[in-house]
Steps between C-alpha positions, in 0.01 A plus 500: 500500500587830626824596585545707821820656579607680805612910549628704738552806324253702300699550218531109459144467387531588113812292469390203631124519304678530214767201569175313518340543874124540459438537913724643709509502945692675755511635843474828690732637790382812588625768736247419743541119503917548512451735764299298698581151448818493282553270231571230734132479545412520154185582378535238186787251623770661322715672771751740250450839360585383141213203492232798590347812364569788685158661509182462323564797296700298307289219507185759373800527204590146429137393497381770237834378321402128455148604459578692181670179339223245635655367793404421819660601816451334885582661851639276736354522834630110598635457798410215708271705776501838624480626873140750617760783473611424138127460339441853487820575272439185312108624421676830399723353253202290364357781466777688331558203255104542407525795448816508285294270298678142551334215362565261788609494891719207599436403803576170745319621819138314430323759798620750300332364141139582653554839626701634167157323291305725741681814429615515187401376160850280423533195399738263731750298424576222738863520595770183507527589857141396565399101573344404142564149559226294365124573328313563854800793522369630157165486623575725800669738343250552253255529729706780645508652184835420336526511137861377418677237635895490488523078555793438789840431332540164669226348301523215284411493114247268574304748802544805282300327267199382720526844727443690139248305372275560842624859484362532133123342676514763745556771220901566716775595224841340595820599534861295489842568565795455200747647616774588777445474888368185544399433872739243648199471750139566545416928410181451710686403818786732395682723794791565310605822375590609174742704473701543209613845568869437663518892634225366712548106543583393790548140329851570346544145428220475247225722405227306557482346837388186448750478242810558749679197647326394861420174706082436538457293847246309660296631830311163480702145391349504162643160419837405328328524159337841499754639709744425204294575262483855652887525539523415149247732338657816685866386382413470169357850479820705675634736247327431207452716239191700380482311157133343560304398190198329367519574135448146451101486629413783261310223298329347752359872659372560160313174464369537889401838381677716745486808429766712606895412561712667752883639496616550876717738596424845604847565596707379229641691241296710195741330212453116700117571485471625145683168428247291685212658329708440133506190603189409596308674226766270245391226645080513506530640142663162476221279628231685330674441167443265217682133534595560858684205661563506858807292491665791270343732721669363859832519281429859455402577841847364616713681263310794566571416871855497459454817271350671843716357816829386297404146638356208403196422718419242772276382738516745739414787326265312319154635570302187348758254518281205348470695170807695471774182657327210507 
């Protein structure tokens, strides 16, 4: 399994290859889209100057970085849709990130997967923000022309492990989350922003929207048992922390044979992601070596927990909750 970590600074690349990160992704703000749009509309769903390159300059210089230490780096071009009057910049920067040589475009917006195959020789890489669901999903994306799939975070052990194996018949490579920002809700029906970027927020409460404390009501009578079920779900997610992990499903990715593992968070800082990718690399050098024992190895992935968020860790933030807390 690969390890892919994220950057939002150029100078970030070396430093996290050689923590352990052998593909990188980010996003690009330019001048054009700021001035046009602002980051409110982001071009890649992070809405903050420090989750974003500032122009593809530097991304022509982070890319040549990681190339010259063997890693991999992805443009993301995810949000959910664009508007007629935003394709034309979003081609642009396609064509930008081609030509500054990144390996792979993320990308959520499925009319758009078809039109960047047309134009440019990329490979795509279905984004979280996209509707991969079940196998007849896989099917249409591939048809599309996708080549990655990063699996929704809500998933269950259980259908990450049938979605890979169909991807793996359909020649897809998959992708799965590990760590931080796990989605209190669906990412493919997401409207929420994300801004972590409190010179900017407008959600002083929290940083994350759905994160902050608010009441979710009914238009329709949904019935007592739904409706509470709703009440309850947005409670228990007010104000919690960013301290989301899945550490513990390392071993069943690698036996599914997924092949790349994800650390969210553009936004957070250089020193918490170098930890992550520490981390992370400890931990598959773990499972690939002799007279591994996953009970040792969930003890591990909770101490190293605690070594991370200075807390032990519970269901909530638990990404895969039937193999990390059962």
């Amino acid at each position: 399994m690969r390890i892919l970590a994220p950057f939002s600074k150029a100078e970030e690349v070396a430093k996290l290859v050689k923590a352990g990160a052998q593909e990188l992704y980010c996003g690009v703000v330019d001048s054009q889209w700021e001035k046009s749009y602002t980051y409110v509309s982001s071009i890649n769903l992070r809405h903050d100057k420090i989750a974003n390159l500032g122009s593809f300059n530097e991304l022509r210089e982070a890319v040549q970085s990681a190339h010259s230490m063997d890693a991999k780096v992805s443009l993301a071009l995810n949000a959910h849709f664009y508007s007629q009057n935003q394709l034309p910049i979003v081609m642009g920067h396609a064509e930008k990130g081609v030509k500054a040589e990144a390996d792979y475009l993320i990308v959520a917006d499925a009319a758009l997967v078809p039109k960047l195959k047309e134009e440019f020789p990329v490979k795509i890489s279905l984004s979280t923000a996209s509707h991969a669901f079940n196998n007849p999903a896989l099917d249409f994306f591939k048809q599309l022309g996708v080549s990655r799939i990063v699996l929704p975070r809500h998933l269950t052990v259980e259908e990450i492990m049938e979605l890979s194996s169909h991807a793996k018949k359909l020649g897809l490579t998959t992708e799965c989350f590990v760590l931080n920002a796990l989605c209190p809700y669906t990412d493919g029906l997401c409207t929420f922003q994300h801004i972590v970027d409190e010179s900017v927020s407008f959600m002083p409460i929290s940083k994350f929207a759905c994160r902050a404390p608010f009441k979710a009501t009914a238009f329709k009578n949904p019935g007592k048992e739904k409706k509470l079920a709703a009440e309850s779900h947005v409670k228990l997610w007010n104000n919690t922390d960013y301290r989301d992990c899945g550490l513990c499903a390392l071993p069943h990715f690698k036996r599914f044979g997924i092949d790349t593992v994800k650390i969210a968070g553009r936004g957070i800082s250089l020193e918490e992601r170098l930890a992550n990718v520490t981390i992370l690399k400890n931990a598959t050098s773990l499972i690939n070596g002799k007279g591994f024992k996953e009970a040792q190895f969930k003890k591990h992935c909770k101490e190293r927990y605690f070594d991370l968020f200075h807390s032990k860790c519970d269901y909530i933030h638990c990404y895969y909750a039937g193999v990390g807390l059962e």
